[in-house]
C-alpha positions in Angstrom: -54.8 172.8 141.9 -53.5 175.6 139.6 -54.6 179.4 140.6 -54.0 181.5 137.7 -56.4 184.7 135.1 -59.0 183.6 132.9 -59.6 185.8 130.3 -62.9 185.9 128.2 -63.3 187.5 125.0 -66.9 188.5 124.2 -67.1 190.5 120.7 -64.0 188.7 119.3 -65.7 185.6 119.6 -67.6 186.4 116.6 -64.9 186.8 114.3 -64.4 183.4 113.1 -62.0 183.2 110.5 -59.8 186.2 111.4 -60.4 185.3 115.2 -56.5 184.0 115.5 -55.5 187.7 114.4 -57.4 189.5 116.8 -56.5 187.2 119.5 -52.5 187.2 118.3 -53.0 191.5 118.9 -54.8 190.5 121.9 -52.1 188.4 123.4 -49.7 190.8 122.8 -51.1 193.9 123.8 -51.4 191.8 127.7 -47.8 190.8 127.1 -47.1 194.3 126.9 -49.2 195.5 129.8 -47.9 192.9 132.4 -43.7 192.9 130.9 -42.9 193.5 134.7 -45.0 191.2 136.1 -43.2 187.9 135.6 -46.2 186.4 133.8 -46.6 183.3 131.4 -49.3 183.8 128.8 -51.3 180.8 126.6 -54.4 181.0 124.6 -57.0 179.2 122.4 -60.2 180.3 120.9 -62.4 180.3 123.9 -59.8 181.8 126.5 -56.7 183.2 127.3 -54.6 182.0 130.3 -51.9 183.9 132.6 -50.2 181.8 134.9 -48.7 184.6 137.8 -44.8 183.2 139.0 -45.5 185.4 142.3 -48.7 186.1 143.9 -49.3 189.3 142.9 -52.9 188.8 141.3 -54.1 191.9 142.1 -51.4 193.9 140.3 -52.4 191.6 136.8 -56.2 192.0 137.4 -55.7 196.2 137.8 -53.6 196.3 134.3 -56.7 194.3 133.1 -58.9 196.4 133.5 -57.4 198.5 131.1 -57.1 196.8 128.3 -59.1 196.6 125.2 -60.4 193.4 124.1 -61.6 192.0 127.0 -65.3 191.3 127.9 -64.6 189.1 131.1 -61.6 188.4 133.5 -61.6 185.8 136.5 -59.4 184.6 138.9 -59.9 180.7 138.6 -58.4 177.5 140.0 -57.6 174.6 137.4 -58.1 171.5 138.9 -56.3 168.6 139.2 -58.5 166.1 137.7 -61.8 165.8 135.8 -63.2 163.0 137.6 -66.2 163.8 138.9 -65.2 163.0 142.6 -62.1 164.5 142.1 -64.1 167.7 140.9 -66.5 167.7 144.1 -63.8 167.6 146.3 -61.8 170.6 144.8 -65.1 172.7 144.7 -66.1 172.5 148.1 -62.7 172.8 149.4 -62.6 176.3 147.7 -66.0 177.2 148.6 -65.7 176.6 152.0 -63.0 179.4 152.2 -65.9 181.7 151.2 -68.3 183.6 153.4 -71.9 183.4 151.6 -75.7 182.8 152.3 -77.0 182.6 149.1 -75.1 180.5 146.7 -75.8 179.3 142.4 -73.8 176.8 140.8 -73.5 177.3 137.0 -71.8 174.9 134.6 -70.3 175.3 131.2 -69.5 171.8 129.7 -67.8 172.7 126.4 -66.0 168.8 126.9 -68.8 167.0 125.7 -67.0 163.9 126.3 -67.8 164.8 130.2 -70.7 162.4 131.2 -72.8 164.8 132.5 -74.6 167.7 131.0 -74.6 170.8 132.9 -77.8 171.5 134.2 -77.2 167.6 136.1 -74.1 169.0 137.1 -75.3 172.6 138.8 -78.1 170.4 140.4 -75.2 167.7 142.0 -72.8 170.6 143.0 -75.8 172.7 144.7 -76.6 169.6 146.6 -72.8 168.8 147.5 -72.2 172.2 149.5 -76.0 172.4 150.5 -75.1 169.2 152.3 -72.0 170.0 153.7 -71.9 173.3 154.6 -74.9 174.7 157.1 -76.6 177.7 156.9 -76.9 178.5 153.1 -79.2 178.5 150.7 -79.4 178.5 146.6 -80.7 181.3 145.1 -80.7 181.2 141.0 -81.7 185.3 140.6 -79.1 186.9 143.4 -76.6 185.2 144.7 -74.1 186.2 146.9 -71.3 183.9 145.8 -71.6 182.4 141.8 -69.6 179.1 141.7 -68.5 178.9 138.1 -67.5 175.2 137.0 -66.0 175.1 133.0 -65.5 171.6 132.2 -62.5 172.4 128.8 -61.2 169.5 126.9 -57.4 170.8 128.7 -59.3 170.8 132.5 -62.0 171.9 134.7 -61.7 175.5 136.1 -63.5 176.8 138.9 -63.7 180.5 139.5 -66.2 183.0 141.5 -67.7 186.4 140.8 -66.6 187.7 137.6 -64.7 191.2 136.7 -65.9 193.2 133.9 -63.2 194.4 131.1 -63.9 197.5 128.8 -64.7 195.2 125.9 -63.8 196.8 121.8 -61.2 195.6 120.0 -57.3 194.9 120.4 -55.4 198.1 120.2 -53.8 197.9 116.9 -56.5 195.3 115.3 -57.8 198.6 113.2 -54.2 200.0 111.9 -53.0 203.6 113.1 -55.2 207.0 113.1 -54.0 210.9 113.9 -56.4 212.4 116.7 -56.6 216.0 116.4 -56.1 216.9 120.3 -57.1 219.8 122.1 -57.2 220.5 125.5 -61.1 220.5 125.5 -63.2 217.7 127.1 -64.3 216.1 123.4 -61.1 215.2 122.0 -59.5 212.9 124.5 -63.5 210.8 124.7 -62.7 210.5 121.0 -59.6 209.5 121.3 -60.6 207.0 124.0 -63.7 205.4 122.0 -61.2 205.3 118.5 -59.0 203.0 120.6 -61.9 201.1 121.9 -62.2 199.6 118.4 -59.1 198.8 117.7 -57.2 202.3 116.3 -53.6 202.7 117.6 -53.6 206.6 117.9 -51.0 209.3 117.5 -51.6 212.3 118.7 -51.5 216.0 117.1 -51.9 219.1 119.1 -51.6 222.8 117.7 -49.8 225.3 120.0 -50.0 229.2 119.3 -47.7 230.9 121.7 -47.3 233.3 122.8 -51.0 233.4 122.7 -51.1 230.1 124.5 -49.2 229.0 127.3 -46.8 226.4 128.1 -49.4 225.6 131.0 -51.9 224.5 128.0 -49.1 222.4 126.6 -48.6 220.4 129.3 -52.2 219.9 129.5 -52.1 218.5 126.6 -49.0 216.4 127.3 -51.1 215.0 130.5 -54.1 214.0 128.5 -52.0 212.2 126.2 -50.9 210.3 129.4 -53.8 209.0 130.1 -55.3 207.8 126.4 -51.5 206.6 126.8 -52.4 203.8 129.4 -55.5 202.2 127.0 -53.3 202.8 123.9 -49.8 201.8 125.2 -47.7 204.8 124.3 -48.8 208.0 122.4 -46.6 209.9 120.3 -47.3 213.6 120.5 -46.8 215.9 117.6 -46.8 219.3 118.1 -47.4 222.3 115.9 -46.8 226.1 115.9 -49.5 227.4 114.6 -49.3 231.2 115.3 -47.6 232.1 112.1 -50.4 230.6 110.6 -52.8 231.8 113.1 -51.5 235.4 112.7 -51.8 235.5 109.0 -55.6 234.0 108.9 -56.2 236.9 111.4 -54.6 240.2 109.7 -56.0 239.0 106.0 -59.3 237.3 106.2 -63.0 238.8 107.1 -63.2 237.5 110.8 -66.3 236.1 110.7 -64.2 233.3 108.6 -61.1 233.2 111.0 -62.6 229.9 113.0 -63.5 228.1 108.7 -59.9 228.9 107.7 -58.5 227.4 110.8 -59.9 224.7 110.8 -59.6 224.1 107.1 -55.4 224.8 108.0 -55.2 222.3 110.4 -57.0 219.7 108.7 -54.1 219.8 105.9 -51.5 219.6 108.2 -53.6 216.5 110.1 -53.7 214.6 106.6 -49.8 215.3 105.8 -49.0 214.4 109.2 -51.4 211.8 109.3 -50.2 210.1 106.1 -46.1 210.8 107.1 -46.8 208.4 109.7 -48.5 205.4 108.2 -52.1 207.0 109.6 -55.2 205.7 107.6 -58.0 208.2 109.1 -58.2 211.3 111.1 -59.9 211.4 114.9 -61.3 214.5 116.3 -63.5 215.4 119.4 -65.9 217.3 116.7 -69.9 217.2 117.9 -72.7 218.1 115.3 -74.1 221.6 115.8 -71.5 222.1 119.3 -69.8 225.2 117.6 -69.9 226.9 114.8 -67.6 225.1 113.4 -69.1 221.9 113.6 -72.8 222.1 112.2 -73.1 220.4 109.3 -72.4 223.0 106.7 -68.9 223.8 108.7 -68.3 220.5 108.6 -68.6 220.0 104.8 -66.7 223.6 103.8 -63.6 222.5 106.2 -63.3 218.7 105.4 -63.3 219.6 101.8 -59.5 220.2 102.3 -58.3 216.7 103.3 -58.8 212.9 101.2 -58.3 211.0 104.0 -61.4 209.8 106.0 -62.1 211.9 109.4 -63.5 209.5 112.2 -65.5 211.7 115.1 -67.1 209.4 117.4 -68.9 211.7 119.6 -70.4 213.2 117.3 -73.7 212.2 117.9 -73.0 212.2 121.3 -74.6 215.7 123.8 -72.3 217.4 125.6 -73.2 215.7 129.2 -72.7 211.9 127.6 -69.1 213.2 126.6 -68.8 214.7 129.8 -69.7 211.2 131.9 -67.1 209.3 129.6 -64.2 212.0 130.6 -64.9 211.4 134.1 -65.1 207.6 133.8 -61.2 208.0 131.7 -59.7 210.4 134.2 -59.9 213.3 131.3 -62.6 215.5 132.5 -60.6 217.2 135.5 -57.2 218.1 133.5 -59.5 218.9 130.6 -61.4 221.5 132.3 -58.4 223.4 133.4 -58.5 227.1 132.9 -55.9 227.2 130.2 -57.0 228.0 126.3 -55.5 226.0 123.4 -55.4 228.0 119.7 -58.8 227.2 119.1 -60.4 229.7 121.6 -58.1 232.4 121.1 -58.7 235.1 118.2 -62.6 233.5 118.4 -64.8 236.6 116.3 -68.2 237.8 118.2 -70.4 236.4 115.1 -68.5 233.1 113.5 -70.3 232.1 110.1 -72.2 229.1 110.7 -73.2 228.5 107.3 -69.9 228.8 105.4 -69.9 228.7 101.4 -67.2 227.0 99.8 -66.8 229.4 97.2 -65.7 232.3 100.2 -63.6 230.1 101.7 -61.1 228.7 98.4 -61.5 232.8 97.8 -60.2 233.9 101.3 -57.3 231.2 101.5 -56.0 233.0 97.9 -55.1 235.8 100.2 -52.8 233.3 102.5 -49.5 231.9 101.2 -50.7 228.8 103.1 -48.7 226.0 101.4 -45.5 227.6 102.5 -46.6 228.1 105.7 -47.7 224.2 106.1 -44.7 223.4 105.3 -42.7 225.1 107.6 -45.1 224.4 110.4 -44.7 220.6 109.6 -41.1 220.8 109.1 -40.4 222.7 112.4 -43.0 220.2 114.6 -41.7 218.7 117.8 -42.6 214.7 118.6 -43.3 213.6 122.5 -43.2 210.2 123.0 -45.5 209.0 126.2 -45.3 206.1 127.6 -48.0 204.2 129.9 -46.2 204.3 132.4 -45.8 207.9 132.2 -42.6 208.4 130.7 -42.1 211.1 128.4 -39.5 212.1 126.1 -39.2 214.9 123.9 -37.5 214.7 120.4 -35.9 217.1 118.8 -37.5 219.4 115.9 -38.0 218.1 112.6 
């Protein structure tokens, strides 16, 4: 018999028609994952297979784990034959090299050229091992050891308990989006749960030094790091924003400093965004959080861009993001005592209730379309790698 990964897809199951180009993005986004892992890849519409050339199995079903597009993974023995003797033989022969008490058998027969339907079949397996190995007993609620039989038109595969994958979409399935990161817990969940369903991200961040430090930076860089290893690389651009910063500061009422901002950097997002093939806009933005993000912020600031801006936790309170940061590996570089441009220059009293009508009046005082373009023109591109490469480009 044949050891190799099974691979079960869940959610893009139901895609029928456009099921091959999910599962195309799918195929490659494992090739990608496992290029140094000497692996051989096949796949229909119920499964995908990876045959290992080395016994490192352990190494493929890690790098699973982190992959989008995956419901189910199992390691699972193709057997030689599909004749039911055959099939009996190779079943107890694996089982007996497990330690159990309780024990199900459960049969999927998707050959229905196979003479026997599977609730016949779980009954003859369970009475196989019950007979010929002492000491054990079914149980159909909690078993220690499942003993999964797929009977294929291409074979029968056996496997054991199952591991869970993170489910979504294929990276890439959705096109390309811009996340806005900070170095704030909310962005990098946001970032995390855009890739989920399928959005290839690149990243922007906006520096301000010397008001923020090159400690912040390389905060940033690390978070980047690890939405790289769901997301396959992450290009990085960065922006100095304390020209711009400055300017907001010495000619606006403050109490509109944090409206202006924001209303700067979502321009530069949507030029940067559209520069690089992005079709939406990702940021870590959560209703009522700040006082730039109730609902009234959120309508004066996103007047400024046409492209659509995704934020998926925005219904999300602040101790749900938090539990997602810790489950990605965000939360702890997140929470680092270093502020990004967003904190700094922050008024006692920030509008919360902003009027449109202030805000086109305020930016009149700004020569803000010169200074977008030289931000943008200067910027500075990282490219991060899952595997934790980085390279910095030079200035645009």
């Amino acid at each position: 018999m044949e050891k190799l990964v099974m691979i079960k897809y869940g959610e893009l199951s139901t895609k029928k028609d456009n099921i091959n180009f999910f599962l195309k993005q799918l195929k490659d986004n494992v090739s990608f994952a496992l290029k140094q892992m000497d692996v051989n890849i096949k796949f229909d519409k119920g499964r995908m297979f990876i045959t290992l050339n080395k016994d490192n199995f352990d190494e493929v079903c890690k790098a699973l784990k982190k992959i989008f597009g995956i419901y189910e993974f199992d390691v699972a023995y193709k057997l030689d034959s599909k004749n039911e003797e055959d099939i009996k033989k190779s079943v107890l022969e694996l089982v007996k090299k497990k330690e159990f008490t309780t024990f199900k058998v459960q049969t999927k027969r998707s050959d229905k050229k196979f003479p026997k339907e599977s609730m016949e079949f779980n009954r003859l397996m369970g009475g196989v091992i019950l007979k010929s190995i002492p000491n054990v007993r079914v149980d159909v609620h909690n078993p220690e050891l499942l003993v999964n039989i797929e009977i294929r038109s291409d074979g029968v595969y056996v496997y054991f308990n199952s591991e869970k994958g993170i489910g979504g979409y294929p990276v890439g399935v959705a096109g390309k989006g811009l996340l806005m990161l900070s170095g704030g817990i909310d962005s990098p969940v946001a970032g995390y749960l855009a890739i989920k369903r399928g959005v290839k991200l690149e990243c922007l961040y906006f520096e301000s030094p010397p008001h923020t430090s090159i400690e912040a930076k390389n905060k940033v860089i690390e978070l980047a790091k690890k939405l790289a290893v769901y997301n396959n690389n992450i290009k990085l651009h960065i922006i100095n924003f304390t020209e711009i910063q400055t300017t907001i500061y010495q000619n606006c009422p403050h109490e509109y400093l944090i409206t202006i901002m924001r209303r700067m950097m979502y321009r530069i997002s949507e030029i940067v965004a559209r520069n690089n093939r992005c079709k939406i806009i990702v940021n870590g933005e959560s209703i009522g959080q700040v006082a730039s993000q109730t609902l009234t912020s959120m309508n004066v600031i996103n007047e400024t861009v046409k492209i659509p801006v995704i934020r998926p936790v925005a219904c999300f309170d602040k101790l749900e993001i938090i539990d997602i940061a810790k489950k990605i590996d965000t939360y702890e570089t997140s929470i680092l005592p270093y502020e990004d441009c967003c904190t700094i220059f922050v008024p006692d009293h920030p509008v919360i209730n902003p009027e449109f009508a202030k805000a086109r009046e305020y930016e009149k005082l700004l020569p803000y379309e010169d200074l977008i373009y030289k931000a943008i023109k200067g910027h500075e591109i990282i490219n991060i790698t899952k595997d934790d490469k980085v390279e910095f480009s030079d200035l645009l």
